[in-house]
N, C-alpha and C positions, 0 to 999 in steps of 0.2 A: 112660851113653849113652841108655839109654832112659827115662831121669828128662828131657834137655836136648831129646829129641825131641818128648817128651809135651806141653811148657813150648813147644819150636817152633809145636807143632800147635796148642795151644790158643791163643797170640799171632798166629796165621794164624785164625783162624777167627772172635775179637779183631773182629782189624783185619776182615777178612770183613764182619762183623754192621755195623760201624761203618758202614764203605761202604756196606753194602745200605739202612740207616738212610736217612745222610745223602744217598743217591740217591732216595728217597722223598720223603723232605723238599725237593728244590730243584725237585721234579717237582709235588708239587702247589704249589709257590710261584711258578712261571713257567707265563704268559700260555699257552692252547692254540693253534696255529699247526696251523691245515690245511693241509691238503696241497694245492700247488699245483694247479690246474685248466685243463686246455688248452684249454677250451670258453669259460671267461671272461678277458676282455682287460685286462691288467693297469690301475687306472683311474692316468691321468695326475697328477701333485702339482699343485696350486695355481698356477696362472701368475700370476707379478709384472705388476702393470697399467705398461706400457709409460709412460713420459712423456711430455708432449706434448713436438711439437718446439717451438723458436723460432720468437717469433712473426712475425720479419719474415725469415726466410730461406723461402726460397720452395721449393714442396710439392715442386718437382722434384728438389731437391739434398737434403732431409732421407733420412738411409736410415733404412728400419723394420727395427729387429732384430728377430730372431723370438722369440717364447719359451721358454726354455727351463728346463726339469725342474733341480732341485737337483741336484746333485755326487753325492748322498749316495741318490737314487733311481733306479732303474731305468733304464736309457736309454732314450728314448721319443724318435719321432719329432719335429720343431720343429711346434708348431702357430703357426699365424698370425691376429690375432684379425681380425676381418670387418673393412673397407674403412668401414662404418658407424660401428661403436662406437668408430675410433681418432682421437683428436680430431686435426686437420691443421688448419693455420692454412692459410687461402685465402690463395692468391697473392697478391701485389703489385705494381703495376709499378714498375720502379725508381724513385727519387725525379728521377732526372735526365730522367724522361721527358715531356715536356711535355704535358698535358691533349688532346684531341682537337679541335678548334673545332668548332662547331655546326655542320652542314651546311644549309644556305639553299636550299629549293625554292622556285624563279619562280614569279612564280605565271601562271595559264595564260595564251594568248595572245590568248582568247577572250572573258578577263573583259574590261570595258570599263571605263570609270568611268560611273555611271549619268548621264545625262544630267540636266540642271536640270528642274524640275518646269514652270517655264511652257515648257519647249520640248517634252517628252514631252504637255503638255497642248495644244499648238496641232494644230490637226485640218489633213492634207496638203490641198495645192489640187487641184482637181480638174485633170483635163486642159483643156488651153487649144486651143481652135480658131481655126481660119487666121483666120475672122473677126477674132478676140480681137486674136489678132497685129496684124494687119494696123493697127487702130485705135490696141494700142498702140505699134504704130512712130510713126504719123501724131502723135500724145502728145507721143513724144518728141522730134519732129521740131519743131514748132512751139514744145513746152514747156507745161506742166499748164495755165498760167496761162491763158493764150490758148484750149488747146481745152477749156475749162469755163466762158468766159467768153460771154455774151448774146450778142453780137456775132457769133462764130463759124458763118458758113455762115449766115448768116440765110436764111430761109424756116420754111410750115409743114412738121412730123416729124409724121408720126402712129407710135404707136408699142403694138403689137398685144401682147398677153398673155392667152395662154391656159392657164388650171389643170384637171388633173383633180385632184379631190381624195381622201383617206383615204377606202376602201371603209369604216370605223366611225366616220368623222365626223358628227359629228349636224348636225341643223338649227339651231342655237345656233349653235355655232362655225363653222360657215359662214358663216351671216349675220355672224356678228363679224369672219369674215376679208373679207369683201366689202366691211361698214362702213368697214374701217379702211384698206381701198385708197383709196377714195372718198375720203377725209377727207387723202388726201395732197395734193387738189387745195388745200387751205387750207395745210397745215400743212409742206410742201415750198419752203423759202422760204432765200434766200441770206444770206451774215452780216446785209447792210444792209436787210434785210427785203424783196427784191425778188422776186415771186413766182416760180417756175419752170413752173407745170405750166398751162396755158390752158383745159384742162379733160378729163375724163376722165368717160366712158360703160364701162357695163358691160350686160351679160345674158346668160342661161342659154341651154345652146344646147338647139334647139329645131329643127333640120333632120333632117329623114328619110333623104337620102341615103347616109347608114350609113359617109361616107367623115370623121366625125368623132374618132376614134382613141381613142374613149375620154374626150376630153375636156370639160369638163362648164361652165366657166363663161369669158366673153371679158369684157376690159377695154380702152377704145382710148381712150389718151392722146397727147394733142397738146402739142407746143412749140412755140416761138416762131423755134428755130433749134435746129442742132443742137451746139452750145455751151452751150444747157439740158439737152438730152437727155443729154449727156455728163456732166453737173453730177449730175442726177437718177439716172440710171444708177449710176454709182459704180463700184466692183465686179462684174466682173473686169476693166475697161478700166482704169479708175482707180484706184490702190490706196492712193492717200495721203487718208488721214480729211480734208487742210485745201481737197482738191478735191472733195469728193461731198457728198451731200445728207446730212446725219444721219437723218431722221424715215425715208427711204426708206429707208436701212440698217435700222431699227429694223422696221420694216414686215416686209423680209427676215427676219428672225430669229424676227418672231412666229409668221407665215408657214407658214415651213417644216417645222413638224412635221405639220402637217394634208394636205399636196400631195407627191401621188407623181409627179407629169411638169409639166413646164412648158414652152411654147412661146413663143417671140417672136418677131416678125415687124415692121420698121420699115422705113418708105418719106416717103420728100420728095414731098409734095402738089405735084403739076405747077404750073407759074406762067409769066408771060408770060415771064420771065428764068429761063429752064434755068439749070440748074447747071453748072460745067466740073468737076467731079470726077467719078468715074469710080464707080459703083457699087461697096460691097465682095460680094466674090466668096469663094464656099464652097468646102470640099472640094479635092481634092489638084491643082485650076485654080485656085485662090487666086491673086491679084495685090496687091502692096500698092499702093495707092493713091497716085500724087501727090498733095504737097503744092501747097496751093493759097491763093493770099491771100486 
C-alpha cells in the first residue's frame, strides 16, 4: 500500500510539473491582451465603400445602406458615410419627357424700328403763320403754275428785308452776305432766262430814334407783279423746287448761319388801277383772301 501511494504521488506531482511547464510555455507564446478600458471607445472595423448606385435610376429611389461592422466584431453603431463622399448619379428626367421650348421675350413696346437716315436728317419746319396760310391756299386755289407766273396780279411789289446779324460776324462776311443779295438782281432769272427781280437797294440803318429792334441792315426789292414775287420767294409759300427761284434758295442757305432776326415787310406800289384783292391780314384776324382773276 504504501509502495502504490508513493507511485500515486509521484505520478501526481508528474503530471503537476508537466502542466505548470506547459502553462508557461503557451503563456509566453500568446499575444499580451490588456485589459479592457472604459475611458477608450472601442475603434470601429473598416467600413466597406458602399457602391455607387445605377446610373440612370434616379437619386430618389436609390436606398443607401448604411455600414456595417463585420459579424465577427463588436457591435457598433451603423455609421453613415457623408452626403459628399457617396458618389449619387444626378437625376434624370424621364426619357419620355419632352425638352422645355425656349421662352420668347417681346421685345419692348418702346423700341421703334430706327427711322431712314434721310428722314432723321430732314430738319422740322418751322411754324407756319396765317400769312403763310393764307397765300398757300390762294396757291392752291389758282394752281403753282399760274401764281408764279409774270402775269399774276400785275403791278409794282416792293418787297422790304430786314437783317440783324451774328454779334461775331466780321466785316468780310457781311460785305459778302450783302454782295451776294445784290447779285440776285442778275442771277434770279426763270427757266427761259426771263429776269424776276427789277431791282434791288440796300443800306445800313442809320436812324436814331431807337425804335429799330436791333436791326442793322434793309434791302428793298421790287417786282414786276406779284407772280414774280412769288416765283422769287419760294419758300414757305411755295414748296415745290420746279415753282421757285434756285439762286434765291441758294442765297437762303448761305445766309443763314451769319443772321439772328429777319423781317419782311411787302406792299403793292399804289397805281391809277387799285387792286381788287384784299390785303393779307396777320395774327388770330387773319382772313384768307379771295381769289381773283
Amino acid at each position: 500500500m504504501k509502495v502504490r501511494d508513493i507511485r500515486a504521488g509521484q505520478a501526481a506531482i508528474i503530471a503537476a510539473g508537466c502542466l505548470f511547464m506547459a502553462g508557461t510555455a503557451w503563456a509566453d507564446d500568446a499575444p499580451a491582451t490588456p485589459a479592457p478600458d472604459a475611458a477608450v471607445a472601442p475603434v470601429p472595423a473598416p467600413i466597406a465603400p458602399v457602391p455607387p448606385a445605377p446610373a440612370k435610376v434616379p437619386a430618389s429611389t436609390a436606398p443607401v445602406v448604411p455600414a456595417q461592422a463585420p459579424a465577427s466584431a463588436a457591435p457598433v453603431a451603423p455609421v453613415q458615410a457623408p452626403a459628399s463622399t457617396t458618389p449619387v448619379a444626378p437625376a434624370q428626367a424621364p426619357a419620355s419627357a419632352a425638352p422645355a421650348a425656349p421662352v420668347s421675350v417681346p421685345a419692348p413696346a418702346a423700341a421703334a424700328a430706327p427711322a431712314p437716315a434721310s428722314a432723321a436728317a430732314a430738319p422740322a419746319e418751322p411754324p407756319v403763320s396765317d400769312a403763310t396760310r393764307a397765300e398757300r391756299l390762294m396757291a392752291s386755289q389758282v394752281g403753282l403754275l399760274r401764281f408764279t407766273s409774270a402775269d399774276f396780279h400785275r403791278g409794282l411789289v416792293r418787297h422790304i428785308v430786314l437783317f440783324r446779324f451774328l454779334p461775331t460776324i466780321t466785316d468780310d462776311q457781311r460785305a459778302e452776305v450783302v454782295r451776294r443779295f445784290l447779285a440776285l438782281a442778275r442771277t434770279s432769272r426763270r427757266e427761259d432766262g426771263s429776269p424776276v427781280v427789277v431791282s434791288i437797294e440796300t443800306g445800313a440803318q442809320i436812324s436814331g430814334e431807337g425804335a429799330d429792334e436791333g436791326l442793322q441792315q434793309a434791302f428793298v426789292v421790287t417786282f414786276r407783279s406779284e407772280g414774280d414775287r412769288n416765283y422769287y420767294v419760294g419758300r414757305p409759300v411755295v414748296t415745290d423746287p420746279a415753282y421757285f427761284d434756285p439762286a434765291h434758295e441758294a442765297f437762303k442757305k448761305f445766309a443763314a448761319p451769319y443772321i439772328v432776326t429777319t423781317l419782311v415787310f411787302d406792299y403793292a406800289v399804289a397805281s391809277a388801277h387799285p387792286q381788287n384783292r384784299a390785303p393779307v391780314q396777320t395774327g388770330h384776324a387773319a382772313q384768307v383772301p379771295q381769289q381773283q382773276g
